[in-house]
C-alpha positions in Angstrom: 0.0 0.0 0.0 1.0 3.9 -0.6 3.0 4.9 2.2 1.3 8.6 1.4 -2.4 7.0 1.9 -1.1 5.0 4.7 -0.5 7.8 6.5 -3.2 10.1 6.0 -5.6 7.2 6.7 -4.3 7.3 10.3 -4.4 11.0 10.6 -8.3 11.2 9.4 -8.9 8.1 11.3 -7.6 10.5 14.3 -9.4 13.8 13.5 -13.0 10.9 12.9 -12.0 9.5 16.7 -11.9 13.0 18.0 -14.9 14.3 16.3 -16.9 11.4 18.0 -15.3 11.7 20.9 -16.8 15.1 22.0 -20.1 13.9 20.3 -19.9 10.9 22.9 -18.6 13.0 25.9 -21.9 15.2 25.6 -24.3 11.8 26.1 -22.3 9.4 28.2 -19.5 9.9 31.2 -16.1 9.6 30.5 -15.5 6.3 31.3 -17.9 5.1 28.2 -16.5 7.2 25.9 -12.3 6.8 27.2 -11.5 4.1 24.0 -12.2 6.5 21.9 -9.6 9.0 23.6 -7.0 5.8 23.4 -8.3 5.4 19.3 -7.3 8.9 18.7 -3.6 8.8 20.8 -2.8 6.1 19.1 -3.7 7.3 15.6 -1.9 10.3 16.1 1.0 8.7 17.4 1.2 6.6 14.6 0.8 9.0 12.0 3.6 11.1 13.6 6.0 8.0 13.8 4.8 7.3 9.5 5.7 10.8 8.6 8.9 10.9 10.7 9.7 7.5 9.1 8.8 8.7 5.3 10.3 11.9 5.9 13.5 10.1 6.7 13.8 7.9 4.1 13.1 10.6 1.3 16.1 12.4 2.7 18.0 9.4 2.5 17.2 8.6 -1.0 17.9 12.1 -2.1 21.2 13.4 -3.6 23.8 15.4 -1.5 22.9 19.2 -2.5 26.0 20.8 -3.9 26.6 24.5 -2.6 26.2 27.1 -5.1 29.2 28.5 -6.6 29.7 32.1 -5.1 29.9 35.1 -7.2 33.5 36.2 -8.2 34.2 39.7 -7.0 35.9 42.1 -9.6 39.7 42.9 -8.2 40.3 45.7 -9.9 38.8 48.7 -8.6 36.3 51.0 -10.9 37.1 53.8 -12.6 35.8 57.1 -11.1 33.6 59.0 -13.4 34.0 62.3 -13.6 
C-alpha cells in the first residue's frame, strides 16, 4: 500500500476518533467514551511516527545538495567617473 495514503488514513482516522469523541462525551461519562480518547492517541501517534519515518527515508534517498558557486568579485577597482 501507498506509504502517502497509509499515513493520512491514520491521521483522518484521528481527527474521525476526536470528532466522536466530543459527540460521545456530551451523552455518556467519561469512562464510556475513554476508548475512543485511546483510538485517537494512538492514531496520532502513529501517524507522527509514519511521517517521521517517510520523511527520513526521502532524505536518505535524495542526492547530496552541492553548494552554489559564489559570485566572483571584480579585483580591480572602478574607474571614477568624472
Amino acid at each position: 500500500m501507498n506509504k502517502k495514503l497509509v499515513e493520512t488514513l491514520f491521521g483522518f482516522g484521528a481527527l474521525g476518533c476526536l470528532v466522536l469523541w466530543v459527540l460521545e462525551i456530551q451523552r455518556v461519562p467519561f469512562k464510556d467514551s475513554y476508548w475512543l480518547v485511546m483510538g485517537f492517541v494512538a492514531c496520532v501517534l502513529i501517524f507522527q511516527y509514519l511521517r517521521y519515518k517517510n520523511n527520513e527515508e526521502a532524505a536518505a534517498n535524495e542526492p547530496p545538495k552541492t553548494p552554489a558557486p559564489k559570485a566572483i568579485k571584480p579585483t580591480l577597482p572602478k574607474k571614477k567617473r568624472k
